[in-house]
C-alpha positions in Angstrom: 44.1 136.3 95.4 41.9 133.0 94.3 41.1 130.6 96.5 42.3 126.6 95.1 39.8 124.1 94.2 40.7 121.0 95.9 37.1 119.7 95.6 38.3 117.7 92.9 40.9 116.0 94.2 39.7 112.4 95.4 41.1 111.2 99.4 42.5 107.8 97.7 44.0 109.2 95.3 46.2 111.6 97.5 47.1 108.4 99.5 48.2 106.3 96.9 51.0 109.0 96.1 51.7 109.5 99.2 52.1 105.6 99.8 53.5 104.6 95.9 57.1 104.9 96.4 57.3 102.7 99.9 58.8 99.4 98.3 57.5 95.9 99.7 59.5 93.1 100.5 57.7 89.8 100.1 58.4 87.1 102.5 59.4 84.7 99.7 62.3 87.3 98.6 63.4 87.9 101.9 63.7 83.6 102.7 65.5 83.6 98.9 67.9 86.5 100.0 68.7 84.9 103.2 69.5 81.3 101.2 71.4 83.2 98.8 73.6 84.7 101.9 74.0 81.5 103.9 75.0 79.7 100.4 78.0 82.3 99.9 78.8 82.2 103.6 79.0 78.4 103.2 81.1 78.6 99.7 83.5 81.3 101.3 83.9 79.0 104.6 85.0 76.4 102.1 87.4 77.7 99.9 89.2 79.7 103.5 89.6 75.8 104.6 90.9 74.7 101.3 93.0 77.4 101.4 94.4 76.7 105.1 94.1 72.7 104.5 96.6 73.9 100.7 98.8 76.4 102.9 99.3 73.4 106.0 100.5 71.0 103.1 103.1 73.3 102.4 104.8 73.1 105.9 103.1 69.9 107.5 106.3 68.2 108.8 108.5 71.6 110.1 109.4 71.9 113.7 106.2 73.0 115.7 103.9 72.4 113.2 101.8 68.8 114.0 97.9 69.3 113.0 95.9 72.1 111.4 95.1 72.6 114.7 98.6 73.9 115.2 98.5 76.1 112.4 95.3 77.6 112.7 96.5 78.9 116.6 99.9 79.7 114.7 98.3 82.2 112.3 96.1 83.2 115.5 99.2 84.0 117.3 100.6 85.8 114.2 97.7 88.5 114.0 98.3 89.2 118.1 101.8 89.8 117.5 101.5 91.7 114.4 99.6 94.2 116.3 100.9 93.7 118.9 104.3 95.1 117.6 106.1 92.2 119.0 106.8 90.5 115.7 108.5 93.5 114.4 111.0 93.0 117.6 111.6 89.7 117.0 112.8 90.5 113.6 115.3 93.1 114.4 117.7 90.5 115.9 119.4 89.7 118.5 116.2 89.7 120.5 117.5 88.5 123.8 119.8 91.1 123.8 118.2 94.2 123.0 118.0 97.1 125.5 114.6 96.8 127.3 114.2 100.3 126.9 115.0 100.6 123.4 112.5 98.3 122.5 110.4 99.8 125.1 110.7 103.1 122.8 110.3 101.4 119.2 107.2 99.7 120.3 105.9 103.7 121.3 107.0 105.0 118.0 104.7 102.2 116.2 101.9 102.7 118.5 101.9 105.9 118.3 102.0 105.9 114.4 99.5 103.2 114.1 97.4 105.3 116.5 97.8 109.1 114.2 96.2 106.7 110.7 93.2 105.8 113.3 92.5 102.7 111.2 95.3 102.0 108.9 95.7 99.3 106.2 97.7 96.5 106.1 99.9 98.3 103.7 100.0 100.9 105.9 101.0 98.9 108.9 104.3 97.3 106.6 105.2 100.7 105.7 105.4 101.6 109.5 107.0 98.8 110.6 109.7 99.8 107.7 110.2 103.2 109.5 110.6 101.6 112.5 113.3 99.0 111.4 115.2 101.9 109.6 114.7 104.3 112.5 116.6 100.9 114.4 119.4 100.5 112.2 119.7 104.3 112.3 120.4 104.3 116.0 122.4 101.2 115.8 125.0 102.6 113.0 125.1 105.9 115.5 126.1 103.2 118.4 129.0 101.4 116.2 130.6 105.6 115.2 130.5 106.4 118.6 131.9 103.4 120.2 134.9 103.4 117.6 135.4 107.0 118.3 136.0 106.0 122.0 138.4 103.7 121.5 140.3 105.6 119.1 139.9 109.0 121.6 140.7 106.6 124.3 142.8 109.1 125.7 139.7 112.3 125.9 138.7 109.6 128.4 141.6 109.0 130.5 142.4 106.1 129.0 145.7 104.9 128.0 146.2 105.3 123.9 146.3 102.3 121.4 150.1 103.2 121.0 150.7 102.9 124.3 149.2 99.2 125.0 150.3 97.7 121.8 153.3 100.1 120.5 153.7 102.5 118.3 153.7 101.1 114.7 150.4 98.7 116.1 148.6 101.0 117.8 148.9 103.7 114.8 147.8 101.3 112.3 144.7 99.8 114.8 143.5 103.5 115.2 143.9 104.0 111.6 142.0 101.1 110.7 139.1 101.9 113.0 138.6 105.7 111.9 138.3 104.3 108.2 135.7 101.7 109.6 133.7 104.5 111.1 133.8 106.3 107.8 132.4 103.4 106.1 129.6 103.4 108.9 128.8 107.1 108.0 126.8 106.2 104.4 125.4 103.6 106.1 123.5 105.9 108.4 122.8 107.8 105.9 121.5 105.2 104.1 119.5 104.3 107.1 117.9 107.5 107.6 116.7 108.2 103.8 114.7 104.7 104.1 113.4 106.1 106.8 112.2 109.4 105.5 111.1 107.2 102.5 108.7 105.5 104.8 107.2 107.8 106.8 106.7 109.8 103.8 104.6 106.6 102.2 103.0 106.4 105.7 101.6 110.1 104.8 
């Protein structure tokens, strides 16, 4: 086994390989890419203000909305309850009214789904608010069966029949009235609970 000749080989030369492929910056690039940033910054600030000045045009006048100002907190406030989950309830209805804990459970559900994605997209975040509004009407379909079915079954409950309190031929034709309407509500939860799949199938 030979020995290598290395005598050859020149010290400068071995560090200019070593240091060839280490790119310099210049100061006069760096300034130029730091004016080219700030300029975009700026044009981007811009057309965002034209855009919010364009968008405040549209409902300058409406109840609640006085000053850009005003609309700039509004769209603040929108983002909060967006993730917040409030929004969502708010839409559903009847706000006031809702259960505490049903709301209580509906904003869990969309936590909890928002919190299995990690960091989901907006288009993620409509698909599970979608679930959770059909998941809603799902339950609230199930609430309008079984309250019919109690007051046709009035008697399962010790309760005096429709026949009884408003006669025969009227309390036949109420109970007959309110079985069909809980048959109607039947494809509606049906209906209800295939949007839902649908969703939460999107959701992935």
């Amino acid at each position: 086994m030979t020995d290598l000749d290395l005598s050859g080989l020149d010290d400068t030369e071995s560090t200019e390989t070593a240091t060839q492929t280490v790119p310099v910056v210049s100061e006069p690039d760096a300034t130029a890419h730091e004016r080219r940033v700030r300029v975009e910054m700026d044009q981007q600030f811009r057309r965002l203000k034209d855009e919010s000045r364009a968008i405040f045009g549209l409902v300058k006048g409406r109840p609640g909305v006085r000053s850009p100002q005003v609309w700039a907190d509004l769209l603040e406030k929108a983002g909060d309850e967006i993730g917040s989950g409030k929004f969502l309830t708010r839409q559903l209805g009847a706000e006031n009214y809702l259960a505490p804990e049903i709301t209580a459970v509906l904003i869990t559900l969309r936590q909890n789904l928002v919190a299995e994605l990690g960091q989901p997209s907006t288009a993620k975040i409509m698909q599970i608010d979608a679930a959770i509004v059909a998941y809603f009407n799902l339950l609230r379909t199930q609430g309008w069966i079984g309250n019919l079915a109690l007051v046709v079954e009035r008697q399962l409950f010790g309760q005096a029949p429709l026949n009884e309190i408003h006669g025969p031929q009227v309390g036949d034709r109420l109970e007959e009235q309110l079985r069909r309407l809980a048959e109607v509500m039947m494809p509606l939860q049906d209906r209800a609970h295939r949007m839902m799949l649908r969703s939460l199938s999107a959701i992935g």
